[in-house]
C-alpha positions as CSV (number, residue, x, y, z in Angstrom):
1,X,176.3,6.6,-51.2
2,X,179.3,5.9,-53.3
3,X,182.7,5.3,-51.3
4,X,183.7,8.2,-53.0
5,X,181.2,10.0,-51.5
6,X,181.8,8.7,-48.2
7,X,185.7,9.5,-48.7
8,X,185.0,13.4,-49.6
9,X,183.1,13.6,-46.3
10,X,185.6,12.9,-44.3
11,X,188.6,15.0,-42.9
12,X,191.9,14.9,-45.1
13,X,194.6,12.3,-44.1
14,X,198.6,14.0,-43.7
15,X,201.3,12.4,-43.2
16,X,204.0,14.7,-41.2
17,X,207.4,12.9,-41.3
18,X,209.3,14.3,-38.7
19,X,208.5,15.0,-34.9
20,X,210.6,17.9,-34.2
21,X,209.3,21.6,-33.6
22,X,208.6,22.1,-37.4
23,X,206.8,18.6,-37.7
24,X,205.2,19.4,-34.2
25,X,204.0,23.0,-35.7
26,X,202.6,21.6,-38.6
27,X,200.7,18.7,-37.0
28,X,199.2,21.7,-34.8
29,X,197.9,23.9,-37.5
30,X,196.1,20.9,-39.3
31,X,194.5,19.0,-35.9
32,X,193.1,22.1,-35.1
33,X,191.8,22.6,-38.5
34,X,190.2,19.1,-38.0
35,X,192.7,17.5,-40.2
36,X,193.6,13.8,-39.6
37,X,197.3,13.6,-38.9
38,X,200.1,10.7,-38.6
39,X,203.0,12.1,-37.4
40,X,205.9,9.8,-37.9
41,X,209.3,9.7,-36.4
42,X,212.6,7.8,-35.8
43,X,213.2,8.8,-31.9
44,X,212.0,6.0,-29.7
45,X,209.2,8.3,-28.4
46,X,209.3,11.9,-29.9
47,X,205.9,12.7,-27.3
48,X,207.8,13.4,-24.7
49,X,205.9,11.0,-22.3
50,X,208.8,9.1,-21.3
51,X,212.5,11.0,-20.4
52,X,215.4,9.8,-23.0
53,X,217.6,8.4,-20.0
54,X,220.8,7.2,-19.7
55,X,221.6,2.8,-19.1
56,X,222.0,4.2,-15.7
57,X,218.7,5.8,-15.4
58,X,219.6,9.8,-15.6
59,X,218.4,11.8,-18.2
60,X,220.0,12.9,-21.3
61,X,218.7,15.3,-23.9
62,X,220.9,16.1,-27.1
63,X,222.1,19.6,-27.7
64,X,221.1,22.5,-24.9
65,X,218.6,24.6,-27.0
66,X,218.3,28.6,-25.4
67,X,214.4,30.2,-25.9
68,X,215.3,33.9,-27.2
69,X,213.3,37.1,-26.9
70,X,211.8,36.9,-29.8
71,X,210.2,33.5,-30.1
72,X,206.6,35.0,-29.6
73,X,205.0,31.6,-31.4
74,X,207.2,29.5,-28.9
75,X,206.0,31.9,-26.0
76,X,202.3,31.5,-27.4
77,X,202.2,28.2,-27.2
78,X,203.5,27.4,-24.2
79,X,200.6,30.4,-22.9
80,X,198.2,28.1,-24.8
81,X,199.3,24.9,-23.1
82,X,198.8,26.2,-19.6
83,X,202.4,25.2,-18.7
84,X,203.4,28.5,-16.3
85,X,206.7,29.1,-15.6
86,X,208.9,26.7,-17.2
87,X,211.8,29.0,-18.0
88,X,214.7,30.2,-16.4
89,X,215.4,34.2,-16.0
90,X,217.6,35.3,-18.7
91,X,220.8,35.1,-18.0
92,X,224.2,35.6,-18.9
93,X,226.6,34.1,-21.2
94,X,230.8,33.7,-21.7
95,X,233.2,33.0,-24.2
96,X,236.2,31.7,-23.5
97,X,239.3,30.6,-25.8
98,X,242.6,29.2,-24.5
99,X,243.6,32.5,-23.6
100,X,240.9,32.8,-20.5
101,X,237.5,35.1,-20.4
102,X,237.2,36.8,-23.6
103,X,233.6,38.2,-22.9
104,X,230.3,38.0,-21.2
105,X,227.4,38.5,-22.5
106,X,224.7,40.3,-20.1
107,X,221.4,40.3,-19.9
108,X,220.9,43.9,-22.4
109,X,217.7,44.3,-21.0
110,X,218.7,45.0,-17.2
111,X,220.8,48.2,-19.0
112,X,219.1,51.7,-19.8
113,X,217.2,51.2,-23.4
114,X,219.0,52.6,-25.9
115,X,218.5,52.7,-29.9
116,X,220.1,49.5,-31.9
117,X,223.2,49.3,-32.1
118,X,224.0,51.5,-29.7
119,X,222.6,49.8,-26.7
120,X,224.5,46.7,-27.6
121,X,227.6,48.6,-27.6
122,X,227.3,50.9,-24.3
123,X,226.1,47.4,-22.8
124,X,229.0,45.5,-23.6
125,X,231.7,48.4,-23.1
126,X,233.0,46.6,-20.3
127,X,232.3,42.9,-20.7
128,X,235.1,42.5,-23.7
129,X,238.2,41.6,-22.2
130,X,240.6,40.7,-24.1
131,X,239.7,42.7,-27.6
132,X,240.8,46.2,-28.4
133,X,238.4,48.7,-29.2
134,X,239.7,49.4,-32.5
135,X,238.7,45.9,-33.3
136,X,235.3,46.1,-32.0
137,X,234.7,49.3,-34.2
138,X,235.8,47.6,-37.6
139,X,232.5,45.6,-37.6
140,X,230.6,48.9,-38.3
141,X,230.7,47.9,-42.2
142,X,228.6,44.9,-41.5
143,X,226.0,47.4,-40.0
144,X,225.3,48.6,-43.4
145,X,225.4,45.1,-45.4
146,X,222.9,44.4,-43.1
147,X,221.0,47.4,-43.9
148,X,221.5,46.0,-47.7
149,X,220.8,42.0,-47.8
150,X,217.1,42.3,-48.6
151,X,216.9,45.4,-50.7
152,X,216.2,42.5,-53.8
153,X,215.9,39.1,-54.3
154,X,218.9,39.5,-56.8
155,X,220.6,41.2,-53.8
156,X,220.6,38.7,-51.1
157,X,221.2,36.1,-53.9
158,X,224.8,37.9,-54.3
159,X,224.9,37.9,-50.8
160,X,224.5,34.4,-50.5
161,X,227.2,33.3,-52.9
162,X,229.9,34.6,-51.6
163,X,231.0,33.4,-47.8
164,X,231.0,35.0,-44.7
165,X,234.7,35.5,-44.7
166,X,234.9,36.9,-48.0
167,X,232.1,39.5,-47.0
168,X,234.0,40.2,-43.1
169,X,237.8,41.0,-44.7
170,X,236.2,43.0,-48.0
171,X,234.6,45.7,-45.7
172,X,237.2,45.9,-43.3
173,X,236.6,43.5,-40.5
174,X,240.1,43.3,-38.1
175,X,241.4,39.7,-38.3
176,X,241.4,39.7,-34.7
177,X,237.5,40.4,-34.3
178,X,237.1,37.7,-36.8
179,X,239.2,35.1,-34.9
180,X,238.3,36.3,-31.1
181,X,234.7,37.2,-31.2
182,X,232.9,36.3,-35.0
183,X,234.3,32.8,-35.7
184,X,233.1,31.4,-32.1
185,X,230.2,33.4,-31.9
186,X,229.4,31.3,-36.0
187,X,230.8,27.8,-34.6
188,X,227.8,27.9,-32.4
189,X,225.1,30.0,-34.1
190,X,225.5,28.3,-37.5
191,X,227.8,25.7,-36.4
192,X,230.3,26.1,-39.3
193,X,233.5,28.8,-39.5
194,X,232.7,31.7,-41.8
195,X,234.7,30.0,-44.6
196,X,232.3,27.7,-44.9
197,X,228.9,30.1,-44.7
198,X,226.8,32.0,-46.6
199,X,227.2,35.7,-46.1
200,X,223.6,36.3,-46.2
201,X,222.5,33.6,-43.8
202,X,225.1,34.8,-41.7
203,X,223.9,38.5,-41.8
204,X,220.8,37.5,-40.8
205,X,221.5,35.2,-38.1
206,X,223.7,38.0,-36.1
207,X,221.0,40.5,-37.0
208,X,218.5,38.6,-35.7
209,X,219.7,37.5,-32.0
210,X,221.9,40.1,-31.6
211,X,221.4,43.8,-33.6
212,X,217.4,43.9,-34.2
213,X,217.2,45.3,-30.9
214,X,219.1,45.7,-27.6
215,X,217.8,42.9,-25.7
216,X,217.7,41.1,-28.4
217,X,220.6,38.6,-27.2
218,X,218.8,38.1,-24.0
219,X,218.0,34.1,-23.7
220,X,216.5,31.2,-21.2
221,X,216.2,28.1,-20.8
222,X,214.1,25.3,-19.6
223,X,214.3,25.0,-15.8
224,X,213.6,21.1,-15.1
225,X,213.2,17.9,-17.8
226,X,213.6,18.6,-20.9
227,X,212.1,20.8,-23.8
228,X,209.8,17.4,-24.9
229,X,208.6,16.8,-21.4
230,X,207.4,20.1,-21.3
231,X,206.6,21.5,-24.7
232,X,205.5,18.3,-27.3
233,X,203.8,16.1,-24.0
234,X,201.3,18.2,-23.3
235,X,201.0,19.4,-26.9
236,X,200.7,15.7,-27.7
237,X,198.1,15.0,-25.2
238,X,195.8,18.0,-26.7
239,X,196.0,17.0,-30.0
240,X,195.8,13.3,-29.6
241,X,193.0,13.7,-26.9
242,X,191.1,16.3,-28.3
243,X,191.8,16.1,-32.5
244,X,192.6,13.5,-34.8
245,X,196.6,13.0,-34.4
246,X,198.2,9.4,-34.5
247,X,201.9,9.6,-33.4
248,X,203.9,6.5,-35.1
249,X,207.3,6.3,-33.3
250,X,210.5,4.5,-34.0
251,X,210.1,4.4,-37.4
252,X,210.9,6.1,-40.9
253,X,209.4,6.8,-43.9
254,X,211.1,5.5,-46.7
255,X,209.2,6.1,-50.2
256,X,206.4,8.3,-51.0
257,X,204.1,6.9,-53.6
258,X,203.1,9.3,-56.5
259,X,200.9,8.8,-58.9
260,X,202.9,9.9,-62.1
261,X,199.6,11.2,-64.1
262,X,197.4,13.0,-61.2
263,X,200.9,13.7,-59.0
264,X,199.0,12.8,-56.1
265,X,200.3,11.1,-53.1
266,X,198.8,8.1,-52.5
267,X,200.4,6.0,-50.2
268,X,203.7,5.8,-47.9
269,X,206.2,2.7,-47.5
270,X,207.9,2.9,-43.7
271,X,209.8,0.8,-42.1
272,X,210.4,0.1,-37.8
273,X,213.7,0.7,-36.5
274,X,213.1,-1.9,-33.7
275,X,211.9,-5.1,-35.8
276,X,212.7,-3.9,-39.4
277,X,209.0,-5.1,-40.4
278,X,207.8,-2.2,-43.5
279,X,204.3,-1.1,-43.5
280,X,202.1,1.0,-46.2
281,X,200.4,4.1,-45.1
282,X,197.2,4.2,-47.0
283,X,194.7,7.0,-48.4
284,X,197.4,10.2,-47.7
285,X,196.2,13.1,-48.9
286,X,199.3,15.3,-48.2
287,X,202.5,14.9,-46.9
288,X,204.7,17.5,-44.5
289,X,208.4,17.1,-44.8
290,X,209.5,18.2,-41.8
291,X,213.1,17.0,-42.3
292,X,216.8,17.8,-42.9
293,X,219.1,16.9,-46.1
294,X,220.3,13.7,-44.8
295,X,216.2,12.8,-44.1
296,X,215.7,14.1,-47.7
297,X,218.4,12.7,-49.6
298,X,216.9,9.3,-48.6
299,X,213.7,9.5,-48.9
300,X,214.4,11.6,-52.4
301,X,216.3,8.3,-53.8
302,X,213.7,5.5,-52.8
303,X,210.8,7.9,-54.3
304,X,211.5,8.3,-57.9
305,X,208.6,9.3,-59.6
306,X,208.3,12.4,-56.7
307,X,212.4,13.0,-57.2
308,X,211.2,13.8,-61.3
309,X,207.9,15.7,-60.6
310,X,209.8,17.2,-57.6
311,X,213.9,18.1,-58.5
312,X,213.8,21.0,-56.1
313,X,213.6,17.7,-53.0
314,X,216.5,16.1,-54.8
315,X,218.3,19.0,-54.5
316,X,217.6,20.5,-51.3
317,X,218.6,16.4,-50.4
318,X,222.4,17.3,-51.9
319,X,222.8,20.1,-49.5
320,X,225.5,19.4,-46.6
321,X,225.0,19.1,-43.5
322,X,226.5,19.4,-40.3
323,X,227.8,16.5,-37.2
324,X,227.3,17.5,-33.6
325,X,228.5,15.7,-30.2
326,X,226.4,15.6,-27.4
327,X,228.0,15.3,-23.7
328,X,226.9,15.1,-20.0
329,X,228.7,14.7,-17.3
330,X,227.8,14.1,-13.6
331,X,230.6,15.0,-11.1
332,X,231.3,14.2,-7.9
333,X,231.2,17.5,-6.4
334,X,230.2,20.9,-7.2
335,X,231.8,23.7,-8.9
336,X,231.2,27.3,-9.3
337,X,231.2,28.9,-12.5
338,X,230.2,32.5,-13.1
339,X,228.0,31.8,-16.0
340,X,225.7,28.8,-16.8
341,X,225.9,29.2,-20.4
342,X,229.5,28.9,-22.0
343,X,231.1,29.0,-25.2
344,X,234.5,27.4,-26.3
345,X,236.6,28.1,-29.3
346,X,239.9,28.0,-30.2
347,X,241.4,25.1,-28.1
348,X,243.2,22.8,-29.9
349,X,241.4,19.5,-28.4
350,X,238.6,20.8,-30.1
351,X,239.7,20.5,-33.9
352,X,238.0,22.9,-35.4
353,X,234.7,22.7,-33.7
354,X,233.2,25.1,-31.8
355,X,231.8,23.8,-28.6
356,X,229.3,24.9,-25.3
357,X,229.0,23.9,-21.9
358,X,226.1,23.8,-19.2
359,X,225.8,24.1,-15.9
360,X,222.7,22.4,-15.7
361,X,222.7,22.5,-11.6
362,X,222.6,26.5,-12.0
363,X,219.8,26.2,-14.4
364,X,217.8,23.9,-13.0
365,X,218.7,24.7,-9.6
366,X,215.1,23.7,-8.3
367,X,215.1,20.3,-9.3
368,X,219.0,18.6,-9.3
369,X,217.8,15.6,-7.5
370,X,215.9,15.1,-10.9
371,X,219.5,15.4,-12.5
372,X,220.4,12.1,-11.2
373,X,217.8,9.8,-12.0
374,X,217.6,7.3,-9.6
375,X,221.4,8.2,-7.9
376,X,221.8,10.4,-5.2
377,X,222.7,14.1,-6.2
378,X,226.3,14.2,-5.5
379,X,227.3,17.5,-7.5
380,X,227.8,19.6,-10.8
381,X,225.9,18.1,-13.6
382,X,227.3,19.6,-17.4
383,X,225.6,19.7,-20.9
384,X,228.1,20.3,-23.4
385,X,227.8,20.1,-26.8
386,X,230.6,20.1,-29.7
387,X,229.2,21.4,-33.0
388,X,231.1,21.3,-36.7
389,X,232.5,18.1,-35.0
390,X,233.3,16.0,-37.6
391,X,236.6,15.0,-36.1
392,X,235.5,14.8,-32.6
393,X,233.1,12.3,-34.2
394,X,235.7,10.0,-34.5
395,X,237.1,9.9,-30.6
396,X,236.1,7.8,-28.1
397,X,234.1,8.7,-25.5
398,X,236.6,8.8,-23.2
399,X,239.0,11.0,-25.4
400,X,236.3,13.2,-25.5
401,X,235.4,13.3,-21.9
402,X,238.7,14.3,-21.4
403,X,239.2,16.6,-23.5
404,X,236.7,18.6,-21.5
405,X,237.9,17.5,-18.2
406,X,241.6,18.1,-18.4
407,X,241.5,21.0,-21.3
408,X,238.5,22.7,-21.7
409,X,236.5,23.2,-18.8
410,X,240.0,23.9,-16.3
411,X,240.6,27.2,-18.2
412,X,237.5,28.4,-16.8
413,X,237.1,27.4,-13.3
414,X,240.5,25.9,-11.9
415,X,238.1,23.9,-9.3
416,X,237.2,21.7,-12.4
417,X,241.0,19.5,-11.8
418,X,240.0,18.4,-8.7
419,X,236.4,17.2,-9.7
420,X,235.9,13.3,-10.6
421,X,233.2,12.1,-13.3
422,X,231.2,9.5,-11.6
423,X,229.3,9.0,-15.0
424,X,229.1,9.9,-18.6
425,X,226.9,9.9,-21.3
426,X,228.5,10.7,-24.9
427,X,225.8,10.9,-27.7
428,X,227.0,11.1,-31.9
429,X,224.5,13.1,-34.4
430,X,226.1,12.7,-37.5
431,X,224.7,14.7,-40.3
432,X,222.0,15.9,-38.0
433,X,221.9,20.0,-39.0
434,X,221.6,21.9,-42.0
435,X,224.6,23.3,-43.4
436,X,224.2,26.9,-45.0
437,X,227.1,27.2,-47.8
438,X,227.6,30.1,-50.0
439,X,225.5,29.1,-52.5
440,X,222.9,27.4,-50.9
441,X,219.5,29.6,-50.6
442,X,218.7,28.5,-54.0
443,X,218.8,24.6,-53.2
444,X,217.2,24.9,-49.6
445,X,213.5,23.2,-50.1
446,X,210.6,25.6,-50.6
447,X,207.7,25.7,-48.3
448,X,205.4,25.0,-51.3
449,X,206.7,22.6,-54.0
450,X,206.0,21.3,-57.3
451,X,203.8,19.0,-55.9
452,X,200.8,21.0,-54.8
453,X,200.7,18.0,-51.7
454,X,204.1,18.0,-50.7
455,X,205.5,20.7,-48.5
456,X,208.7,21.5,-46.8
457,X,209.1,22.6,-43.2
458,X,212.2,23.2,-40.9
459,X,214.2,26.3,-40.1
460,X,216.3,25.6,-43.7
461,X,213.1,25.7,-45.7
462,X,212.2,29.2,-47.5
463,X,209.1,30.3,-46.9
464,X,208.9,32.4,-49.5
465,X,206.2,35.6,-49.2
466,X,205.3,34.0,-45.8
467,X,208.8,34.5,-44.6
468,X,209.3,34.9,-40.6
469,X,211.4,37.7,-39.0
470,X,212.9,34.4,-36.9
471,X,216.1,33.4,-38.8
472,X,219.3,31.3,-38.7
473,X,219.3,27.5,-37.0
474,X,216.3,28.4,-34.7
475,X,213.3,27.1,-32.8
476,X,211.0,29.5,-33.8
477,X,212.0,30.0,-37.0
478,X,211.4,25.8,-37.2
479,X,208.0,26.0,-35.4
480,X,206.5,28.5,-37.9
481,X,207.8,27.2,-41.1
482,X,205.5,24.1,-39.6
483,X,202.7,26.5,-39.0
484,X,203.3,27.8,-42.3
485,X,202.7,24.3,-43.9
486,X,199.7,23.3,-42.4
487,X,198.5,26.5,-43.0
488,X,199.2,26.6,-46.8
489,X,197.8,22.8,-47.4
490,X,194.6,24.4,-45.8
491,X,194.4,28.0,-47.3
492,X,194.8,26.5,-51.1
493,X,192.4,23.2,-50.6
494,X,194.7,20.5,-51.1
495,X,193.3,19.4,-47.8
496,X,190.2,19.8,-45.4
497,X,189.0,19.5,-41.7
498,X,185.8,18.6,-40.3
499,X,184.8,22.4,-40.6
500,X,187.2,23.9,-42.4
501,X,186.9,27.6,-43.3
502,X,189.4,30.4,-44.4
503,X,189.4,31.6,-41.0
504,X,191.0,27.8,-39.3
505,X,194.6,28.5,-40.2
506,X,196.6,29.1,-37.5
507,X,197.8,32.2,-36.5
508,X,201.4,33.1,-36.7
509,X,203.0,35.7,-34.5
510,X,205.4,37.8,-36.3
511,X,208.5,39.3,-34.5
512,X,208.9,42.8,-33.1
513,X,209.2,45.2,-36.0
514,X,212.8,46.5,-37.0
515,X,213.4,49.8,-35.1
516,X,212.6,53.5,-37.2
517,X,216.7,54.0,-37.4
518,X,216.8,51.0,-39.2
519,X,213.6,51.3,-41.4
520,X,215.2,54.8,-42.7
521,X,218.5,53.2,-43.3
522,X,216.8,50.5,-45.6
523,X,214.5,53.0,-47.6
524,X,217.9,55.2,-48.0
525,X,219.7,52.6,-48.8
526,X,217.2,51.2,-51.7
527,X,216.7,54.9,-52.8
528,X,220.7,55.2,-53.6
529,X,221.4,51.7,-54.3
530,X,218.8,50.8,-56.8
531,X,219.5,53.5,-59.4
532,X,223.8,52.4,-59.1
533,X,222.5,49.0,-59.8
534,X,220.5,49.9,-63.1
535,X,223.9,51.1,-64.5
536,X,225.9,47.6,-63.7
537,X,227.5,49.5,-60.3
538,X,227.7,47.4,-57.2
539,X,229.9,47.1,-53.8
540,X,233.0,45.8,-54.3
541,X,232.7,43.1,-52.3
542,X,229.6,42.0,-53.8
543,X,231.7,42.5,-57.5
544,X,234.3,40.5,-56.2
545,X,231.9,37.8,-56.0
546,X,231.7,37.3,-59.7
């Protein structure tokens, strides 16, 4: 037997670079193919095994993720896992600005179920309380651009080149609903002020959590640990124990080796964090890039024969992206707040960034001691993260720290003046998530490239005809465009299990199906809109836009 012939019997080799829930997705759909998979990553230990902690022992986990309604492939898998009850009830969230309580957000499923968007509205009638009615009313012309976005490729592209803001004051949206309740509502959905957004992305994104359906809004959280701990450790311990995954941790890939005349990947230069020592992945059969532009644009300029065969990497490498600041804060007593999820906007300490806050002892109620490491539980422990923070970037830590201590979290529970930090934990993410600019659908990386054994995955990667309901900067969204890669490597051949057949992909849930008011409204819509378009008539706002 030729080593050929010993190589084609064996499973495929992939390379997925990048351990978060889009590298974690795709690393499940090929194991359980019987693929061989090397899943490489940066993070000291992206399993999960061991608690990112503090120098003084507690633990820390960067930016506060919520689980939504509809994240039925999330909710699957934890199912799948075996791991119970690891979520909080939904619950509900404020929004404050430097004027006090502007709303609350409840939990739309407790109320009477009522057809989108009128349950939203006879929910919230009374949790605004600051913003006029007349204001709430003007965003009924984003209603029908929603109804609009995906009557045609062309159509959503138009969408996408003009921003946010240019779409909200062309169809009437009051200044004040843009200021009060839109632009906060953005700094921490998208991360970015509607200037700087594409109207489509955005459209979807507010569709998505908040218009589909009435309860669509309605979100929980992890009750103890951390979403690693309880989500990619056991999922590690399946794959690893059961199929053929390799985790490599603390290091990086930094070139993909392409061979210019079969455009094959052969091989993959990395290099540890820790020691700075480089090593050579050998015999890769396929590669998953389950990473953002900043990830990209690196490995796009050490890998120059893929950057020519691929442009569409180079690209989607260019594309901006976003710097976060992640906080936690461990006080000497306890305070009561009404809500455990908060959002910020507006303040001036904040310079432009649009923050949240935490209170991780109401959320994980059950388990504070765990809160404090090895210290005694003393009182209120707060996750706050500060997003489109490029300027907050550049404080210290304790200029941060006080900016929530003395500004921010004050104005909503006076009982926060009194309170002491007895520790601290400020974490920077520079360039850390994908910024989604007017403009920018057409650069975002494709599931399936020009490489047939290169694809993309992450919650900015199209996907194309196997586009998910789940949109926006989104776990689920992330987790099935993973799904979606392992799946496509296997469904065309580029690589195989142990026992692969057409049947080994992995399923993918989609979400719940829009509601009949809004499947009429489309199919009107395309029947009018179609037609005006054949004879060069469009919405203004959309003609503005060229």
């Amino acid at each position: 037997m030729t080593e050929a012939d010993v190589r084609g019997s064996e499973p495929s080799h992939v390379v997925v670079i990048g351990a978060g829930w889009a590298g974690w997705g795709a690393a499940k759909a090929l194991c359980q193919a019987g693929v061989r998979v090397t899943l490489i990553d940066g993070m000291a230990d992206p399993t999960g095994r061991e608690s990112l902690e503090t120098a003084s022992g507690k633990p820390f986990e960067a930016g506060t993720r919520g689980f939504w309604k509809d994240y039925p492939n999330i909710n699957q898998l934890t199912t799948e896992l075996g791991l119970g009850t690891i979520f909080t009830e939904f619950t509900t969230s404020a929004f404050w600005s430097p004027d006090g309580l502007e709303a609350t957000a409840p939990v739309f499923g407790d109320a009477p179920i009522l057809p989108s968007p009128l349950g939203q509205a006879f929910a919230t009638l009374n949790h605004f309380q600051r913003l006029p009615v007349q204001d709430r009313l003007s965003i009924a012309g984003l209603l029908y651009a929603m109804l609009d976005l995906n009557r045609s490729e062309d159509t959503y592209r138009k969408y996408d080149s003009i921003s946010a803001l240019t779409l909200f004051k062309k169809i009437g949206i009051t200044d004040r609903m843009i200021t009060d309740f839109l632009r906060p509502i953005l700094l921490v959905g998208l991360f970015k002020p509607p200037e700087e957004l594409s109207a489509a992305v955005t459209m979807e994104l507010l569709y998505y959590y908040a218009l589909a359906h009435q309860d669509s809004f309605d979100v929980r959280w992890i009750k103890s640990k951390s979403i690693a701990e309880h989500i990619f450790a056991p999922l590690h311990r399946q794959l690893s124990e059961k199929h053929q995954l390799e985790v490599i941790a603390g290091t990086l890939a930094t070139r993909l080796h392409v061979s210019p005349e079969t455009r094959a990947i052969h091989s993959i230069e990395t290099r540890n964090l820790k020691s700075g020592n480089s090593g050579v992945l050998e015999t890769v059969d396929a590669v998953v890039l389950a990473v953002g532009a900043k990830g990209m644009g690196a490995l796009m300029s050490q890998s120059p024969v893929c950057s020519e065969l691929a442009s569409e990497l180079v690209r989607a490498g260019s594309l901006g992206s976003i710097d976060v600041v992640s906080i936690r804060l461990w006080l000497d007593r306890f305070v009561s707040v009404s809500d455990p999820a908060n959002v910020l906007s507006r303040f001036d300490c904040l310079k432009g960034a649009g923050a949240t806050f935490f209170m991780l002892d109401q959320l994980q109620r059950d388990s504070q001691q765990a809160l404090w490491g090895r210290d005694s539980a003393q009182g209120s422990v707060i996750a706050s993260d500060f997003y489109n923070a490029s300027a907050i970037v550049e404080l210290t830590d304790q200029e941060i720290v006080d900016c929530l201590m003395q500004d921010l979290l004050p104005n909503t529970q006076p009982t926060f003046r009194t309170a002491r930090v007895v520790d601290q934990e400020v974490r920077r993410y520079p360039s850390s998530v994908s910024l989604f600019s007017p403009g920018s659908f057409s650069k975002r990386p494709p599931l399936e490239t020009a490489l047939d054994a290169v694809v993309c995955a992450g919650d900015w990667v199209r996907m194309g005809e196997k586009e998910h309901g789940a949109k926006g900067l989104c776990q689920e969204r992330a987790y099935v465009s993973g799904l979606e890669a392992g799946n496509s490597l296997l469904r065309r051949g580029i690589v195989k299990g142990r026992t692969l057949s057409a049947n080994q992909q992995h399923p993918v849930i989609p979400i719940r199906a829009d509601e009949p008011q809004v499947v009429l409204g489309r199919a009107l819509n395309k029947l009018v809109m179609d037609p005006l378009d054949a004879l060069g008539l469009q919405w203004p706002w959309l003609r503005s836009a060229f």
